[in-house]
C-alpha positions as CSV (number, residue, x, y, z in Angstrom):
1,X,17.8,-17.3,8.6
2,X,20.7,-17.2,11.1
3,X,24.5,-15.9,10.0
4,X,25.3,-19.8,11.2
5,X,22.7,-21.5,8.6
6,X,23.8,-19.0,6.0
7,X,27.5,-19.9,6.5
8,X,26.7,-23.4,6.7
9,X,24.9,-22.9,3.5
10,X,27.4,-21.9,1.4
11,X,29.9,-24.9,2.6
12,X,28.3,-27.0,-0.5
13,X,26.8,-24.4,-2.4
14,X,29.8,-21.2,-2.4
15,X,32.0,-23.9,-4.4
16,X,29.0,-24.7,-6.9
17,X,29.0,-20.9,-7.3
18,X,32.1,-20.3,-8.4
19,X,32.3,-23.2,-10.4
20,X,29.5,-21.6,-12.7
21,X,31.2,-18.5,-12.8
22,X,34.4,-19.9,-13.7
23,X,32.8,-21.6,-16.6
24,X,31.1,-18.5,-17.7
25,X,34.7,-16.7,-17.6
26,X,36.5,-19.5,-19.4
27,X,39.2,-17.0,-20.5
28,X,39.8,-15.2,-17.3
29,X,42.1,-18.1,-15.9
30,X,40.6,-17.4,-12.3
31,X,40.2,-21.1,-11.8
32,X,42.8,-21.1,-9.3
33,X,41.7,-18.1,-7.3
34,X,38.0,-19.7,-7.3
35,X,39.3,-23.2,-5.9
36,X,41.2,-21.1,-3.0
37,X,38.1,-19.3,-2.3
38,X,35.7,-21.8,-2.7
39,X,36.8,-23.9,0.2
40,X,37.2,-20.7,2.8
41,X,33.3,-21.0,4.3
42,X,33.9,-25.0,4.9
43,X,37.2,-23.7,6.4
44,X,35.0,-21.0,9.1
45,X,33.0,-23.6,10.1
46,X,35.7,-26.5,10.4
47,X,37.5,-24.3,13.1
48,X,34.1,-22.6,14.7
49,X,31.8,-25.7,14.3
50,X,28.0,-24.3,15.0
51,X,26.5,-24.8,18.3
52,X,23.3,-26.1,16.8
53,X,24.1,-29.3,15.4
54,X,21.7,-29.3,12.8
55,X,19.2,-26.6,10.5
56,X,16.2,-27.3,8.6
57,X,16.2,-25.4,4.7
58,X,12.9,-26.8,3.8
59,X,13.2,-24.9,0.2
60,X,16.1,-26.5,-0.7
61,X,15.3,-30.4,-2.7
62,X,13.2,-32.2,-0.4
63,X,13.5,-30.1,2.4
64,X,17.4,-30.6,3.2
65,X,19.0,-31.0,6.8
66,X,22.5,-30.2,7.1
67,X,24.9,-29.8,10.4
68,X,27.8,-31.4,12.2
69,X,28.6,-33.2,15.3
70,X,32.1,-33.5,16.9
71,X,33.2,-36.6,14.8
72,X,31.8,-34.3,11.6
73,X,33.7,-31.0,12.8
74,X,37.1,-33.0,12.5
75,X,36.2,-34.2,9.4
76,X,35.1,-31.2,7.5
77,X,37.9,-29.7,9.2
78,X,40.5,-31.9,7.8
79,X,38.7,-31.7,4.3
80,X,38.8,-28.4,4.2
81,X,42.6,-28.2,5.2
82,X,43.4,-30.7,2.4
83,X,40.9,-28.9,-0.2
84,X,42.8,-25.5,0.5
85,X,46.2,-26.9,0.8
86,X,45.9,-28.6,-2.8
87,X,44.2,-25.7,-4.6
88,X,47.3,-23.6,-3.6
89,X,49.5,-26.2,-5.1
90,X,46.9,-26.7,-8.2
91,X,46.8,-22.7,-8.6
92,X,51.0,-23.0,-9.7
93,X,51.2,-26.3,-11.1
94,X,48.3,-26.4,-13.6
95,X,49.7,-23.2,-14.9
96,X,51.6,-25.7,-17.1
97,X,48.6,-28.3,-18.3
98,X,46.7,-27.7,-21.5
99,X,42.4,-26.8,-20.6
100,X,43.6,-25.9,-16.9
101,X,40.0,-24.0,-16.9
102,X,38.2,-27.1,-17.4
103,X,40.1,-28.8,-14.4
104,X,39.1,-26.2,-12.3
105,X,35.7,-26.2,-13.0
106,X,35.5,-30.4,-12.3
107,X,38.0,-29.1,-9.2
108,X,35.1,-26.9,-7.5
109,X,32.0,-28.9,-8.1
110,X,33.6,-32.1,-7.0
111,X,35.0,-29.7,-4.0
112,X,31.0,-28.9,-3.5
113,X,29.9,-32.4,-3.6
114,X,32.9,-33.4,-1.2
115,X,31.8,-30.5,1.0
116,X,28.0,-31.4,0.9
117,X,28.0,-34.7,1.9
118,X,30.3,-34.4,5.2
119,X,27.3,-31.9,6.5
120,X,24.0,-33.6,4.9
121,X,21.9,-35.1,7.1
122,X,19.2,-36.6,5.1
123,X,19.0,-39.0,2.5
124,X,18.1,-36.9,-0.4
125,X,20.8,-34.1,-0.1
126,X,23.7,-36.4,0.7
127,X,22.9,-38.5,-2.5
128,X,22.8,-35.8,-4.6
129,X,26.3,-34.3,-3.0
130,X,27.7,-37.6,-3.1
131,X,26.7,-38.1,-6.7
132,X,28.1,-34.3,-7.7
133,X,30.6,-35.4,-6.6
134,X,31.7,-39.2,-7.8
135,X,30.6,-37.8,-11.6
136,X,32.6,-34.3,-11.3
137,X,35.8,-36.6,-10.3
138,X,35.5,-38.3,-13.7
139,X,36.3,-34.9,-15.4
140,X,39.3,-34.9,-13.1
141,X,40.9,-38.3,-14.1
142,X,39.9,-37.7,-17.4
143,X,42.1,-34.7,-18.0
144,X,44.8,-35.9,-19.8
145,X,43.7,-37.7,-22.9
146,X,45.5,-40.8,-23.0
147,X,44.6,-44.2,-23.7
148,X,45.7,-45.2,-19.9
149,X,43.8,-41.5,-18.8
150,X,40.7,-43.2,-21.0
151,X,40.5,-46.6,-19.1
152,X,41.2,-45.4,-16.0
153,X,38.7,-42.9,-16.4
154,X,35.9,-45.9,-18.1
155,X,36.4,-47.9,-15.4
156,X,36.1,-45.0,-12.4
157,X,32.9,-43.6,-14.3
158,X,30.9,-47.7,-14.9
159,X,31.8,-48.9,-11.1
160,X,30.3,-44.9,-9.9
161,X,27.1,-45.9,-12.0
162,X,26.8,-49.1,-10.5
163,X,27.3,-47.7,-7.0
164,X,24.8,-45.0,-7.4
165,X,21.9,-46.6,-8.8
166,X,22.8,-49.4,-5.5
167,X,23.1,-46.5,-3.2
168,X,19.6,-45.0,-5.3
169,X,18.2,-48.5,-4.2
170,X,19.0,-48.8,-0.5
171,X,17.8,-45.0,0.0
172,X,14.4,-45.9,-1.7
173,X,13.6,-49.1,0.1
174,X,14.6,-47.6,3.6
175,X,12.6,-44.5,2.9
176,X,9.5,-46.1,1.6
177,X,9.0,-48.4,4.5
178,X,10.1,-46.4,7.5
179,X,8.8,-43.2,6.0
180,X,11.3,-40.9,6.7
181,X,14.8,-39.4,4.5
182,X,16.3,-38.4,8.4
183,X,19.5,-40.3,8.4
184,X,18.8,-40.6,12.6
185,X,15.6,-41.9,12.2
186,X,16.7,-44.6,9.2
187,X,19.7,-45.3,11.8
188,X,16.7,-46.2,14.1
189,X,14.3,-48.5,12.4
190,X,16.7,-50.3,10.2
191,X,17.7,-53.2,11.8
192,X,14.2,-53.9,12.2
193,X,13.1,-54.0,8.6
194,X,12.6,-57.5,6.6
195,X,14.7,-57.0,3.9
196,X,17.7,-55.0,6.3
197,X,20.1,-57.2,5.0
198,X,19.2,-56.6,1.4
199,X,19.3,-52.5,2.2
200,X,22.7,-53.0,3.8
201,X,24.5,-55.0,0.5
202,X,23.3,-51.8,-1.5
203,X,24.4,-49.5,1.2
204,X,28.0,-51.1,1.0
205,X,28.1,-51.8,-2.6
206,X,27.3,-48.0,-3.3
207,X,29.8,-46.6,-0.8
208,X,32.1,-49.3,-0.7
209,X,33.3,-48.3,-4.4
210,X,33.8,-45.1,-3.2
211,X,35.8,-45.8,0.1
212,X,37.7,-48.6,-2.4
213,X,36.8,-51.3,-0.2
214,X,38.3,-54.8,-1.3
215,X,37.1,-56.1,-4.6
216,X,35.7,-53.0,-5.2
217,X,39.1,-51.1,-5.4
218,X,40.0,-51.4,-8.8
219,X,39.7,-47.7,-9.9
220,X,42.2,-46.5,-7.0
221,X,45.4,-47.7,-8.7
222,X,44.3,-47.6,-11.9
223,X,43.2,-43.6,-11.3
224,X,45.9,-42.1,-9.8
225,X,48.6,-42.3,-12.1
226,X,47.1,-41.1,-14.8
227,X,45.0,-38.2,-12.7
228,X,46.9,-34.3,-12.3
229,X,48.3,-34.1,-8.3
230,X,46.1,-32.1,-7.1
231,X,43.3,-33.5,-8.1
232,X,45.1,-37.5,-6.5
233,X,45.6,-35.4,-3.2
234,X,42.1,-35.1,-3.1
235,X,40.8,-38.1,-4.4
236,X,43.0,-40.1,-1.6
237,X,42.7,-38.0,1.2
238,X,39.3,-36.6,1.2
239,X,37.1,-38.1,-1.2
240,X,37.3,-41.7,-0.3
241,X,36.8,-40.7,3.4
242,X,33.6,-39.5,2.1
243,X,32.1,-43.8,1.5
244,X,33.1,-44.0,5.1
245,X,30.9,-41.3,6.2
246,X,27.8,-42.5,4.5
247,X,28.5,-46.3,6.2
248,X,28.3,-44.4,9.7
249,X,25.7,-42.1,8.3
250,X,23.4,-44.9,7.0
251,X,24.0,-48.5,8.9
252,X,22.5,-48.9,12.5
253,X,26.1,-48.2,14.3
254,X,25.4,-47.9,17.7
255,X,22.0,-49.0,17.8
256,X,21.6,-52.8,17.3
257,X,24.5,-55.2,17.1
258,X,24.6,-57.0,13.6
259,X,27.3,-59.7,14.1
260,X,27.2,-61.2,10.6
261,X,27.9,-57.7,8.2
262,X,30.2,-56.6,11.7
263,X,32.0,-59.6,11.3
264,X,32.1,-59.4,7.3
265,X,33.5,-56.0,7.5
266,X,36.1,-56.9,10.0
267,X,37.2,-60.1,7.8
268,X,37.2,-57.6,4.5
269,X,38.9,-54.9,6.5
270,X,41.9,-56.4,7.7
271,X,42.4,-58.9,4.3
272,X,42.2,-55.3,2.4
273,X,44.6,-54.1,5.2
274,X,47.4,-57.2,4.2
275,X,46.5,-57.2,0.3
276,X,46.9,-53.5,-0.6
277,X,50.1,-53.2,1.3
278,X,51.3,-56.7,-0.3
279,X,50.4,-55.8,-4.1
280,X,51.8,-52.1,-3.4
281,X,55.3,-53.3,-2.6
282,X,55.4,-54.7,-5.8
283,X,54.3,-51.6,-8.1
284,X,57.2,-49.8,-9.6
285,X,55.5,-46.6,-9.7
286,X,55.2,-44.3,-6.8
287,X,51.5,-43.2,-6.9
288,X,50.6,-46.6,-7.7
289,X,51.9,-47.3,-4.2
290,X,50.6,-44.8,-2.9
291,X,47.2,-46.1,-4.3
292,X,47.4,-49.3,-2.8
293,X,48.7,-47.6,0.4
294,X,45.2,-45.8,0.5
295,X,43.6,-49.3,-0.2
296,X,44.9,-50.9,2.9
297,X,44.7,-48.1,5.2
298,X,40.9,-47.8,4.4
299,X,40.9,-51.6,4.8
300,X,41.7,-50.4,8.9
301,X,38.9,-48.0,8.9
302,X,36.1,-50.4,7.2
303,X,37.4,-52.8,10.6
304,X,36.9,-50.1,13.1
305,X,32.9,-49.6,11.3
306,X,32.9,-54.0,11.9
307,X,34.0,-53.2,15.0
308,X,31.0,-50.6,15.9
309,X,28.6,-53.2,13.9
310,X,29.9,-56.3,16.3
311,X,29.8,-54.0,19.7
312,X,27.3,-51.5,19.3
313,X,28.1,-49.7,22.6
314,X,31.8,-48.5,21.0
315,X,29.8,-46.3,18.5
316,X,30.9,-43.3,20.5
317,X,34.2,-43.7,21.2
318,X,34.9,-46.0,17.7
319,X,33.2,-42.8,15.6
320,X,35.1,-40.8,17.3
321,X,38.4,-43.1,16.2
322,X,37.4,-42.8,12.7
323,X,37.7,-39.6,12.5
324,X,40.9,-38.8,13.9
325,X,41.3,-41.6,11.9
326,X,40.4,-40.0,8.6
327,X,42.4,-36.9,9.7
328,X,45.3,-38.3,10.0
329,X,45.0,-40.5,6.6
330,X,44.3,-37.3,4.6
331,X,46.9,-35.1,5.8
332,X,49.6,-37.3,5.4
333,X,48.4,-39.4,1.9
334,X,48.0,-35.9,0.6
335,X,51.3,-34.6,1.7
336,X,52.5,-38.1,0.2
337,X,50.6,-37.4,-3.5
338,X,51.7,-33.6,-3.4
339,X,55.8,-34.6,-3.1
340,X,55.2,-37.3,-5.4
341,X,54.3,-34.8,-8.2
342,X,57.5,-33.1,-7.2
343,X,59.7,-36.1,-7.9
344,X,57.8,-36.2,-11.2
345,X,59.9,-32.4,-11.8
346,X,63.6,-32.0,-12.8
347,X,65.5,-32.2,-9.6
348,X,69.0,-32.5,-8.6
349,X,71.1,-34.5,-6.1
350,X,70.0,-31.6,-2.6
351,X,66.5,-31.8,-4.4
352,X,66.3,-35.0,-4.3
353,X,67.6,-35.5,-0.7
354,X,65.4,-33.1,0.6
355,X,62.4,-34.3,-0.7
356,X,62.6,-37.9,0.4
357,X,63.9,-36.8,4.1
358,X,60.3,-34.7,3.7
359,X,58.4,-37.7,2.4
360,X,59.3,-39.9,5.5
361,X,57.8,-37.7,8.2
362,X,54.4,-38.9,6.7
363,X,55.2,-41.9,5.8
364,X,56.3,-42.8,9.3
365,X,52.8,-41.8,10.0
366,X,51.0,-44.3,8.1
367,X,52.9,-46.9,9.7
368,X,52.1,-45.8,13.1
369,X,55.6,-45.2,14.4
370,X,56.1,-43.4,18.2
371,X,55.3,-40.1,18.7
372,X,53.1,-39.4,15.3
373,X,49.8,-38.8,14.2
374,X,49.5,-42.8,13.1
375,X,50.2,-43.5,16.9
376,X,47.5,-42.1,18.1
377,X,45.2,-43.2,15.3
378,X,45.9,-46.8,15.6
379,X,45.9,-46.6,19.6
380,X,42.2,-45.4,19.9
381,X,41.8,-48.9,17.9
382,X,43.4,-50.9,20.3
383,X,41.6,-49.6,23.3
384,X,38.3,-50.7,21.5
385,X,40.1,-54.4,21.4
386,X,39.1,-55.4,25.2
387,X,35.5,-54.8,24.6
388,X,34.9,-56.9,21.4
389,X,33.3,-60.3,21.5
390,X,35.6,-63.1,20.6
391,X,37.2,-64.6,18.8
392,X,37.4,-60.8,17.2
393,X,38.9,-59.7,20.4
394,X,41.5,-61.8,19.6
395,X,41.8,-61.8,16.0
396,X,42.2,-58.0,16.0
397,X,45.1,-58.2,18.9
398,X,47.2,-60.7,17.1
399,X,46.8,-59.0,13.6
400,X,46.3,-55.4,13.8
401,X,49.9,-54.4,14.7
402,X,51.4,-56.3,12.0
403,X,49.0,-54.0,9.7
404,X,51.7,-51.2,10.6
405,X,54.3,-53.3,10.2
406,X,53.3,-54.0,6.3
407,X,52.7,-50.6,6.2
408,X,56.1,-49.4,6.9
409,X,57.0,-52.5,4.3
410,X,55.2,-50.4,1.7
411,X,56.3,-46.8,2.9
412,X,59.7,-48.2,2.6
413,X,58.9,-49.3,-1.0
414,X,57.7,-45.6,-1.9
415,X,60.6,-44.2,-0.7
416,X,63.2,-46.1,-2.3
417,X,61.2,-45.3,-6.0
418,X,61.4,-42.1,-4.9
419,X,65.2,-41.9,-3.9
420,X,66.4,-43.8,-7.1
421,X,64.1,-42.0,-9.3
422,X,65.5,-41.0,-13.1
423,X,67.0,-37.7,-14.0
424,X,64.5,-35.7,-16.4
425,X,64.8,-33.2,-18.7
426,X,62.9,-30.1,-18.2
427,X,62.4,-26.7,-16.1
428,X,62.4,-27.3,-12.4
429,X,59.6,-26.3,-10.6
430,X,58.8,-23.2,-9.2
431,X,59.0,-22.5,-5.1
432,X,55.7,-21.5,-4.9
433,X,54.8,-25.8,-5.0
434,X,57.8,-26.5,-2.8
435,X,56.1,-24.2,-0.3
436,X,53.2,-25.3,-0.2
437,X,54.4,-29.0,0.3
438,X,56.6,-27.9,2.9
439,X,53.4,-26.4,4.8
440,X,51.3,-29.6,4.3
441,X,54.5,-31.6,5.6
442,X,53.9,-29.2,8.8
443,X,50.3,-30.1,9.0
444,X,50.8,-33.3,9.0
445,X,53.0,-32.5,12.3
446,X,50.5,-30.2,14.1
447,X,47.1,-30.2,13.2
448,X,46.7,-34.4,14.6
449,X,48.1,-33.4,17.8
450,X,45.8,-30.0,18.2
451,X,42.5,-31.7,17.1
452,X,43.6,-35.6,19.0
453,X,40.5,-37.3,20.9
454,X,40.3,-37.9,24.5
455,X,43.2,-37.6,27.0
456,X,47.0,-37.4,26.3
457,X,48.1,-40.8,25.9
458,X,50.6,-41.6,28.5
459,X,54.2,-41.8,26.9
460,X,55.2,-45.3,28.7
461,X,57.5,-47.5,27.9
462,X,54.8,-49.9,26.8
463,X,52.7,-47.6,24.3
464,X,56.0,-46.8,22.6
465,X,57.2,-50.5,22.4
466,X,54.0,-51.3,21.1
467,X,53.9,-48.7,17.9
468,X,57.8,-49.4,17.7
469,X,58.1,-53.2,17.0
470,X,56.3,-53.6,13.8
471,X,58.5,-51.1,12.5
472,X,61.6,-52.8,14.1
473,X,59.7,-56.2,12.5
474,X,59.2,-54.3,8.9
475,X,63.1,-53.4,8.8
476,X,64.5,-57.1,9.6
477,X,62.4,-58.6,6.9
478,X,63.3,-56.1,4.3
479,X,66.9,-57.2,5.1
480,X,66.2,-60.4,4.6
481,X,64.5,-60.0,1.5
482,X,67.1,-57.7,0.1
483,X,69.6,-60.5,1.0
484,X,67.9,-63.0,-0.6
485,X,67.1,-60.9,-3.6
486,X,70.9,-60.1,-3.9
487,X,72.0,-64.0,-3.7
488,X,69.9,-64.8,-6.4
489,X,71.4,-62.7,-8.8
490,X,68.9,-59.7,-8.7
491,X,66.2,-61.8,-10.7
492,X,63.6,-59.2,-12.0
493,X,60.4,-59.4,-10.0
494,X,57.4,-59.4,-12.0
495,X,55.0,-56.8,-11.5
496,X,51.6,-57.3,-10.8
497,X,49.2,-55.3,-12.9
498,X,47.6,-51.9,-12.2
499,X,43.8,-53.0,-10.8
500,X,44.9,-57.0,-10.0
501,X,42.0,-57.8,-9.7
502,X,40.3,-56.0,-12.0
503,X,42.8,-58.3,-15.4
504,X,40.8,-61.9,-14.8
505,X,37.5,-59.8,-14.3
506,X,38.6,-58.3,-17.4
507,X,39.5,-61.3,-19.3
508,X,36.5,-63.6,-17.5
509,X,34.3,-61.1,-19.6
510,X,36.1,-61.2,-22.9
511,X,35.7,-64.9,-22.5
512,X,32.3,-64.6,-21.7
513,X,31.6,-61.9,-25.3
514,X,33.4,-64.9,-27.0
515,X,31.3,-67.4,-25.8
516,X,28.0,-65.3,-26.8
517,X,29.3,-64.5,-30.1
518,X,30.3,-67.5,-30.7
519,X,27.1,-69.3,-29.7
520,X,25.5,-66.3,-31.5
521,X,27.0,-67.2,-35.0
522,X,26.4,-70.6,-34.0
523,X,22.5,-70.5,-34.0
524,X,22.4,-67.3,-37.0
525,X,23.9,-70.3,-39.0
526,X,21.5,-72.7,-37.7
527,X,19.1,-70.4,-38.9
528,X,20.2,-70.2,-42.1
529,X,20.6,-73.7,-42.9
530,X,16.9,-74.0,-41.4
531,X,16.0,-71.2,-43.8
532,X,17.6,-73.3,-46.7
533,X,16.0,-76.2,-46.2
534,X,13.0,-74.6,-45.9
535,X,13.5,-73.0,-48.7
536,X,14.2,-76.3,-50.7
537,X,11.1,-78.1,-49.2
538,X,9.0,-75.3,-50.4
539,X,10.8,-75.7,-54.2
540,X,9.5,-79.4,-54.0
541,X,6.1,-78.9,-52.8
542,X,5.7,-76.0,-55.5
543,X,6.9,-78.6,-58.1
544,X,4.7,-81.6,-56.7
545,X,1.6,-79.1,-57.0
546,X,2.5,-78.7,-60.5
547,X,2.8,-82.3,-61.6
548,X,-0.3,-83.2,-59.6
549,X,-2.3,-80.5,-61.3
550,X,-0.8,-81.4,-64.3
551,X,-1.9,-85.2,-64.0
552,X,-5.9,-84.2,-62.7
553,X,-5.8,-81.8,-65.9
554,X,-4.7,-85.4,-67.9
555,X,-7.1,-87.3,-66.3
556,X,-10.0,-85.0,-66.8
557,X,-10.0,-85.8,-70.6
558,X,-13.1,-88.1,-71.7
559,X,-10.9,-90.5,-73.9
560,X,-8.5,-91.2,-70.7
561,X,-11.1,-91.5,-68.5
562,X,-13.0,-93.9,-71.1
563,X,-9.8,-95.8,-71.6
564,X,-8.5,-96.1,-68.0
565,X,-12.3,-97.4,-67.1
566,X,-12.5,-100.3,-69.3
567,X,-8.6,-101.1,-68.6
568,X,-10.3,-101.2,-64.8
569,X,-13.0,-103.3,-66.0
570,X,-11.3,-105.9,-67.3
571,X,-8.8,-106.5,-64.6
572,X,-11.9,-107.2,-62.4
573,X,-13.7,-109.4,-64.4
574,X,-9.7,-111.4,-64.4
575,X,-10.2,-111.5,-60.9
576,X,-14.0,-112.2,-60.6
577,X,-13.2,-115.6,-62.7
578,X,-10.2,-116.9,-60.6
């Protein structure tokens, strides 16, 4: 075996390692240390991606395939970054949380999972990352026990159930009738199969939870609030990515053009684009916002996969968007976690001031402004524009830039919870977190401009225009709705609840438990009252035996009989003589 399959290797499995060991030394507290290490081999081979794209370990499960391409490179690379950048912060601020051993533990094997399924290339390995994965996170939201900890952490670990056994299902149908766990090969033959359509709802159900696709976003909001920072960093900048990756990994993209999930996926895509960024503004919280910032920004990437689905010759340049995509998503939503912990600290007046001038550099990102990393991102979409059929050609030109625009609507939100947030009691924070926020602010800065795809994008007067009016748009209407808020006398806005969507779900189903018990007691009483009757019926029948016997036992005496005979004979010989 090479030095480049051994270091590829121990991208999934150096994690796993150290998880084990760090369970074994519970007491040691080298948790933090482990999850610094753990991601340095994913790191290697993020910045020297392997020339061979692909090795064979045929001891490993089913015989496992794992390797990168130049759309997997940026990815890894970018998980890794994030990976390292929030263990440093996790190895100073856990030191404060009760069981910090424990999180560290979850930390690396949902690390190993992440890891593993960005380089799997068949079926079998990237299920079983993927699932080491989604269940290791629940230990992760699930670290403070609380009752809002506990629901959040219910709900996460039932949708993750549902979405494996779907994703189980539309691995086992594809494998069984094309024959083959090679993700390239299922990419292939798929669109040929009977029941493709069928394999493709399991296919999105299972990693549409995961990439918090509309409808099934529910456990995004509802998670991140109530999980530790490090641990939201990751779960928003990296692990979501990771339903994303199996979509490309699994549908036909590039191979046959499938205009009725393409166009589904656009349609869900862009309405999760407008929805997250509509219910965010209204949170009060500023991970919730955050959350619901995540939700609509993967809304954009599920249309750019629509997009690939509707054209199939954009797969190349449209996987390649994705990506840089991705990149720029998880560098700046886990700078945006990271400094939201630190508003959670004791801070003054400079503090304060400081940390929301830092907190706009990314935020200006997400929403695409000139001269960032979201500029770039979002222009790579609007190249692919020209080549779409219509009327998606169309829809996306009109809509898509007022995506930013909501964006910065919602970024603008964040920031002002942030800027008015309550004085707490407490002991500041050390530097040591500071630092490392400061360094994943600079990230954020560099690294989208060192790994961008394709050629400099010409700095005209029209590309800047373009990425500068929705924000120009996003400032005049929070004007006006700040005027209009004011002349009303400051009403207090109601806020919607943490999972919308998931409260009439929620209370559809209590209805529903209602209904059964109801209709349960219903027919046990029914029951009952049968039984009853029953019951009295048999009394009677018991007591007519007994009179009847009684009367046969009467009758069966001679001097009855003799009498009752001749009282017979008599009456018909009355008769006989009329």
């Amino acid at each position: 075996m090479s030095a480049t399959a051994i270091m590829l290797l121990l991208v999934p499995l150096w994690p796993g390692i150290l998880a084990l060991i760090a369970l074994a030394l519970h007491k040691r507290r080298l948790g933090g240390l482990f999850a610094i290490a753990g991601v340095l081999p994913a790191l290697v081979v993020g910045i020297v991606p392997p020339t061979s794209q692909e090795f064979f370990y045929p001891w490993l499960l089913l015989g496992t395939r794992l390797g990168v391409n130049s759309a997997d490179a940026v990815i890894l690379l970018f998980t890794a970054v994030v990976w390292l950048v929030a263990s440093s912060f996790a190895f100073s601020w856990m030191q404060r949380y009760p069981h910090r051993e424990r999180f560290f533990v979850f930390f690396l094997l949902t690390m190993s999972g992440n890891l593993g399924a960005i380089i799997a290339q068949d079926m079998p390995s990237f299920y079983a990352f993927f699932a080491v994965m989604s269940f290791a996170a629940y230990g992760l939201i699930a670290h403070e026990k609380t009752p809002k900890t506990r629901r959040a952490a219910r709900v996460y670990i039932v949708l993750v159930a549902v979405g494996e056994a779907a994703l189980a299902l539309a691995m086992i149908f594809a494998a069984g009738m094309l024959g083959t766990f090679d993700f390239a090969s299922v990419r292939l033959g798929l669109g040929a199969l009977p029941i493709h359509d069928l394999i493709i709802a399991f296919a999105l159900l299972g990693f549409g939870i995961k990439a918090g696709v509309l409808l099934l976003h529910v456990w995004l909001p509802l998670a991140h609030p109530v999980a530790p920072v490090p641990a939201s960093a990751v779960l928003s900048g990296t692990m979501i990515i990771t339903g994303l990756v199996g979509l490309l990994r699994f549908l036909p993209v590039g191979v046959v053009a499938l205009p009725g999930w393409g166009g589904l996926l656009v349609a869900f895509g862009l309405a999760a684009a407008f929805y997250g960024a509509v219910v965010g503004i209204d949170q009060h919280n500023p991970k919730v916002v955050l959350a619901y910032s995540s939700v609509s920004q993967m809304g954009i990437m599920t249309t750019a996969i629509g997009m690939i689905l509707l054209e199939p010759t954009l797969s190349g340049p449209l996987s390649i968007a994705i990506a840089f995509f991705a990149l720029h998503h998880g560098l700046a939503k886990s700078a945006l976690f990271l400094g939201a912990g630190l508003e959670k600290t004791r801070l003054d007046a400079v503090q304060r001031r400081w940390l929301v001038i830092g907190l706009t550099l990314p935020s200006l990102a997400l929403a695409g402004a000139p001269f960032t990393s979201g500029m770039l991102a979002k222009s790579a979409l609007v190249v692919a524009e020209a080549a779409l059929p219509e009327p998606w050609g169309t829809l996306l030109r009109i809509f898509l830039p007022f995506t930013s625009a909501i964006t910065a609507l919602l970024m603008a939100r964040f920031l002002v919870l942030v800027s008015n947030g309550p004085a707490r009691p407490g002991e500041p924070v050390g530097r040591a977190p500071w630092i490392i926020w400061c360094a994943s602010l600079l990230l954020v800065l560099v690294l989208p401009w060192w790994l961008r795809p394709g050629p400099r994008l010409p700095w005209t007067l029209q590309n800047i225009g373009g990425s500068l009016w929705p924000l120009g748009l996003a400032f005049v209407t929070a004007l006006i709705a700040v005027r209009v808020w004011r002349r009303a006398g400051r009403p207090a806005i109601p806020e919607i609840p943490q999972g919308d969507l998931l409260l009439p779900l929620e209370r559809l189903l209590v209805a529903i438990r209602n209904v059964a018990l109801l209709i349960s007691e219903r027919v046990s009483f029914a029951y009952t009252m049968m039984g009853r009757v029953a019951d009295a019926e048999r009394v009677r029948g018991w007591k007519l035996i007994r009179r009847t016997g009684r009367v046969e036992v009467l009758l069966e005496r001679w001097e009855v009989a003799m009498f009752l005979g001749a009282l017979l004979g008599v009456a018909l010989a009355v008769v006989a003589m009329r």
